[in-house]
C-alpha positions as CSV (number, residue, x, y, z in Angstrom):
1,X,92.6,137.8,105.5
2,X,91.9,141.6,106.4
3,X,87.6,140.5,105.9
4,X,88.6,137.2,107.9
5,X,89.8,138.9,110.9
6,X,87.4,142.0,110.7
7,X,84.1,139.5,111.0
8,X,85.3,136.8,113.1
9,X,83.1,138.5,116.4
10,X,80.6,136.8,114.1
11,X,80.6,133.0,115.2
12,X,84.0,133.4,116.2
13,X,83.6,129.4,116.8
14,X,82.3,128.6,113.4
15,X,83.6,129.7,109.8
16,X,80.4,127.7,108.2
17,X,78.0,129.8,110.1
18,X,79.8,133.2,109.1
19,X,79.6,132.3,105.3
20,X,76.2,131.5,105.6
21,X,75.1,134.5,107.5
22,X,76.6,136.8,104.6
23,X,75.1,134.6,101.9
24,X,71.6,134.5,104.0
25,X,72.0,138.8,104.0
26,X,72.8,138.7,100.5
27,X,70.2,136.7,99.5
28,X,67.6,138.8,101.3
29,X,69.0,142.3,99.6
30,X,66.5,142.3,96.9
31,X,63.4,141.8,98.9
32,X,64.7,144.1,101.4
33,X,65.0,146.6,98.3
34,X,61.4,146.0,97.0
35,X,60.2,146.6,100.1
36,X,62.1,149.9,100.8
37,X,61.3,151.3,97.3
38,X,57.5,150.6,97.4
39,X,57.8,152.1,100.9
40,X,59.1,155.2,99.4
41,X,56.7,155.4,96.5
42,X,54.0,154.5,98.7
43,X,52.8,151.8,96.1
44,X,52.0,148.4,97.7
45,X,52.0,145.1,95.4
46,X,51.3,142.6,97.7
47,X,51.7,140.0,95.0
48,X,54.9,141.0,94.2
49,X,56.1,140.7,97.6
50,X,54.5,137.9,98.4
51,X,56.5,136.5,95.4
52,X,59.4,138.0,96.1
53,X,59.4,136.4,99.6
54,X,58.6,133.1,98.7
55,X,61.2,133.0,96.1
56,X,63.6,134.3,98.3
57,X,63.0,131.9,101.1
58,X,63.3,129.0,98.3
59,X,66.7,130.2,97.5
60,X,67.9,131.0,100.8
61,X,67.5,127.2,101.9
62,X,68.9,125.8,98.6
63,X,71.6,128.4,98.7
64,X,72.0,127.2,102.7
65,X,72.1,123.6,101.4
66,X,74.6,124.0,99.1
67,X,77.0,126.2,100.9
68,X,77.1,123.3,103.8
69,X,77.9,120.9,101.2
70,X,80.0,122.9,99.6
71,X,82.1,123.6,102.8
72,X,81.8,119.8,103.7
73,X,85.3,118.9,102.3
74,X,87.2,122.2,104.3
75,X,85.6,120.1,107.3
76,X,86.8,117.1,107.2
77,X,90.2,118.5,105.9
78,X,90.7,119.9,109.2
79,X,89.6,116.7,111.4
80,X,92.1,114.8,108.8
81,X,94.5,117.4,110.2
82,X,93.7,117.3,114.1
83,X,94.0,112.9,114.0
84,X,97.5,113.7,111.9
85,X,98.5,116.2,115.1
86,X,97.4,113.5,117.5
87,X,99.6,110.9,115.6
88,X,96.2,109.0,113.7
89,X,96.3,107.4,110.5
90,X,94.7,108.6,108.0
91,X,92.9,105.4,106.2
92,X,90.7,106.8,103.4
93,X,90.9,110.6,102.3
94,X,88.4,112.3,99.9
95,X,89.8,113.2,96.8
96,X,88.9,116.4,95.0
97,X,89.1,118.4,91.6
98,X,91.8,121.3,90.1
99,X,89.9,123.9,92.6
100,X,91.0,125.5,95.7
101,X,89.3,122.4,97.7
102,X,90.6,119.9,95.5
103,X,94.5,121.4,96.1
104,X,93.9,121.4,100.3
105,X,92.8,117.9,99.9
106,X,95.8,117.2,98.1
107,X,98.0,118.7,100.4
108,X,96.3,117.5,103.2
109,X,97.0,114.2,101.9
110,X,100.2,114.6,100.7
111,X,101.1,115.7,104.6
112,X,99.0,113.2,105.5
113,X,101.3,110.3,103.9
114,X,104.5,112.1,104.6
115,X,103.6,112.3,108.6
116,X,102.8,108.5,108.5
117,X,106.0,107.6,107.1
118,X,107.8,109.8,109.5
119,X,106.0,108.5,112.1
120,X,106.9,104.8,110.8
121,X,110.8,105.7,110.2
122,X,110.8,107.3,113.9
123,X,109.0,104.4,115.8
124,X,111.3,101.8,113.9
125,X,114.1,103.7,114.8
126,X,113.1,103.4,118.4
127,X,111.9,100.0,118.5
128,X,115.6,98.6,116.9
129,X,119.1,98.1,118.1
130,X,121.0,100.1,116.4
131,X,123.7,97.4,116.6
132,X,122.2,94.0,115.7
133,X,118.9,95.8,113.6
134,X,116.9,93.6,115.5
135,X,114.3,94.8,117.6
136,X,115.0,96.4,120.9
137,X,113.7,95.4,124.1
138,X,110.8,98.4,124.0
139,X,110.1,96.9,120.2
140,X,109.8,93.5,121.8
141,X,107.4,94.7,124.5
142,X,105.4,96.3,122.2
143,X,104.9,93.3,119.6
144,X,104.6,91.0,122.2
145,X,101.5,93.1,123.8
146,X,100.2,92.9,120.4
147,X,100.7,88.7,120.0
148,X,99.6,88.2,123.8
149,X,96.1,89.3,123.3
150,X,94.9,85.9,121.8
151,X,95.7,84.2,125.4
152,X,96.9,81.1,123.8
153,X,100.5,79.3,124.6
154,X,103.2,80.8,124.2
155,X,106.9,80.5,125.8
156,X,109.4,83.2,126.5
157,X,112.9,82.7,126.0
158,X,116.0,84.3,127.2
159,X,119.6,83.5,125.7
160,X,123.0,84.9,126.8
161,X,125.8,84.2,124.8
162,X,128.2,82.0,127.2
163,X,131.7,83.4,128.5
164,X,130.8,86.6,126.4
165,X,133.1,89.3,128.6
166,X,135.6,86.7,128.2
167,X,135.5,87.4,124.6
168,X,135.1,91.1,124.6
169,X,138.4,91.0,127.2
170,X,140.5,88.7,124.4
171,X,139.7,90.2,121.3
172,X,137.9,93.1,121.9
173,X,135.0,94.9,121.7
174,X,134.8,95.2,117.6
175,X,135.3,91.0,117.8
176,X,132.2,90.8,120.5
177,X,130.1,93.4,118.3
178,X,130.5,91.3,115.1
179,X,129.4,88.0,117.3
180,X,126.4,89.6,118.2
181,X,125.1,91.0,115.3
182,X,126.2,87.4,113.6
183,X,124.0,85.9,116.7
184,X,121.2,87.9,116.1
185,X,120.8,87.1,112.2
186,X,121.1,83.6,112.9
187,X,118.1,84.1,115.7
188,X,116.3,85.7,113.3
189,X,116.2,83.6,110.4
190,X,115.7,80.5,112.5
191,X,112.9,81.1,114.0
192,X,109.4,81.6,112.3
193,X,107.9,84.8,110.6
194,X,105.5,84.6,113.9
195,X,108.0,84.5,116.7
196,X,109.4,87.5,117.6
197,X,113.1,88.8,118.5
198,X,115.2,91.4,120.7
199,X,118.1,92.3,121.3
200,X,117.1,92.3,125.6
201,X,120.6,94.1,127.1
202,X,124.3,93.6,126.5
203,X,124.7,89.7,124.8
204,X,121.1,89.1,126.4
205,X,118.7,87.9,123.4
206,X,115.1,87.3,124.0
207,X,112.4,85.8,122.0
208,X,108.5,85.1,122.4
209,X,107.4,81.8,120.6
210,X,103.5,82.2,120.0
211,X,101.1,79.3,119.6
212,X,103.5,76.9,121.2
213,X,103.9,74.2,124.1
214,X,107.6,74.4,126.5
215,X,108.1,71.2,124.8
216,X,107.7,72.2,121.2
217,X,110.1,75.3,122.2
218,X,112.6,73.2,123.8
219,X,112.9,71.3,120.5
220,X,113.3,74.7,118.3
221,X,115.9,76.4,121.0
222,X,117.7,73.2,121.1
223,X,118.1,73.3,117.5
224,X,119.0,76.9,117.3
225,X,121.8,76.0,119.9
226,X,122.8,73.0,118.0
227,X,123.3,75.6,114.9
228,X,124.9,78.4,116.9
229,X,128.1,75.9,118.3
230,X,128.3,74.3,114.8
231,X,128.5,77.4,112.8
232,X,132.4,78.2,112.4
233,X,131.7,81.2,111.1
234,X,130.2,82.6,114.3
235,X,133.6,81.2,116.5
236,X,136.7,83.1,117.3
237,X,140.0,81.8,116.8
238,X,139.0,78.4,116.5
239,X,136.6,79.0,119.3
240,X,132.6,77.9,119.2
241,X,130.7,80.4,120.0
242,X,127.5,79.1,122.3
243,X,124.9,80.6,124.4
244,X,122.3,79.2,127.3
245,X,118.8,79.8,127.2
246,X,116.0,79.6,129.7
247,X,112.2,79.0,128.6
248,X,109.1,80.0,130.7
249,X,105.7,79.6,129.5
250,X,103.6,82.9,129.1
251,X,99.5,83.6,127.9
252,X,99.2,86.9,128.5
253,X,100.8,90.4,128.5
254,X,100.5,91.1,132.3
255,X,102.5,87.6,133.0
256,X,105.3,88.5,131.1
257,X,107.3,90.3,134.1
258,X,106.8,86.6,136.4
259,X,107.5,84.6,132.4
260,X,110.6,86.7,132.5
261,X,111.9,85.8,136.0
262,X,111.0,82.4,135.5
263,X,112.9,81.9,132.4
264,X,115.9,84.3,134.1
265,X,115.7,81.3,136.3
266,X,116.0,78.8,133.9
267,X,119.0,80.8,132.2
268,X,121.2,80.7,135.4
269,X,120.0,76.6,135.9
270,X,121.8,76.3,132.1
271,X,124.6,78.4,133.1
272,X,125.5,76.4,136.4
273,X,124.7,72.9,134.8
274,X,127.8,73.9,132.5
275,X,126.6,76.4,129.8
276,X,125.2,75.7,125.9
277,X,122.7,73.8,127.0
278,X,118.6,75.0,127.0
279,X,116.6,74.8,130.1
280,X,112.7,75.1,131.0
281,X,111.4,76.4,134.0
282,X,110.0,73.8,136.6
283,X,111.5,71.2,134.3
């Protein structure tokens, strides 16, 4: 490290440069020494130099070459590195040998995989309700960005669980807890490995229903209701448990905010017409 730090006023930018500028002088040390010698003895062989020279401008660029190739894998170690820093995967890494090289690219990939997996564990954990498991309303925004770029139908829904404080004030807050992560499995394995589901806020469930008309959603929500009030083990006390939604139809990302106030809408129609029941906006 002492040599490192000594020479770095020598392309203080660029490590490949410095090696090359001591292997270029090293290279040149034997012609510089001809030289000085037959200065000293005052006996010229032009021949010799002249060979000398040529040979040594040969092996300066081969040596050149093969130092840049050589330092090629240090290289793209570090840009491997500065995406990892600035939270990039890493798709394909290099592999290398039992040398010095081949041990940096193995740790680079072994950080390389251990960041990634970190990274995953952390955004899961940020995109899930820790209560239900499901995803959280930021996971929900950020898969339904994702589904939304194909512009084709889909329909937003939004389902509250009917007379939930009622519940939570009778029997507590464990008995409402266990309803809603019950409520939340059920969602889940209802609907499609396509459609996606959240937890939105409090008993508040919301789901986005890709490739599909309001009346083709109507039918699926209908039968997910249907489920829900049938299920005994989801009531209380001899109690049915049942929820309302409200269905608004959706293309892209930036409509979401109005498909959400629409289908808000269509949630409080449900609730006034007298709960459990599924209603579509404008319908």
């Amino acid at each position: 490290m002492r040599f490192y730090r000594a020479t770095a006023f020598l392309f203080p930018r660029s490590y490949e440069r410095r090696v090359m500028f001591f292997c270029f002088a090293a290279v040149h040390v034997p012609l510089v020494a001809c030289i000085a010698f037959q200065a000293f003895t005052g006996e010229w062989q032009v021949t010799t130099l002249l060979t000398l020279l040529l040979a040594t401008l040969v092996g300066t660029g081969l040596g050149l070459a093969a130092i840049h190739a050589l330092l090629a894998p240090i290289g793209e170690a570090t840009a491997m590195l500065s995406a990892i820093q600035n939270g990039e995967r890493i798709v394909t890494v290099p592999q290398g040998g039992d040398d010095l090289v081949g041990r940096l690219l193995r740790g680079v990939t072994t950080t390389a995989n251990e960041t990634a997996a970190r990274m995953e564990q952390l955004v899961d954990a940020a995109e899930r309700d820790l209560l239900t498991g499901i995803r959280n309303r930021r996971g929900f925004l950020d898969s339904a960005e994702q589904v939304l770029r194909s512009r084709s139908n889909a329909v937003l829904g939004i389902i509250d669980i009917d007379h939930f404080k009622l519940i939570n004030d009778e029997f507590g807050h464990d008995a409402g807890d266990a309803i809603l992560q019950a409520l939340a499995q059920k969602i889940e394995n209802h609907l499609r490995r396509s459609d996606i589901a959240a937890r939105w806020g409090g008993e508040e469930f919301a789901v986005l229903l890709p490739r599909t008309t309001l009346e083709e959603a109507r039918l699926v929500m209908e039968r997910l209701r249907a489920a829900v009030a049938l299920d005994t083990r989801l009531g209380i006390a001899g109690r049915a448990v049942t929820f309302s939604c409200g269905l608004a139809p959706v293309r892209t990302f930036a409509q979401l905010g109005d498909a959400t106030r629409q289908a808000d809408a269509a949630l409080y129609s449900a609730k006034n017409a007298g709960r459990n029941r599924v209603h579509v906006r404008g319908l």
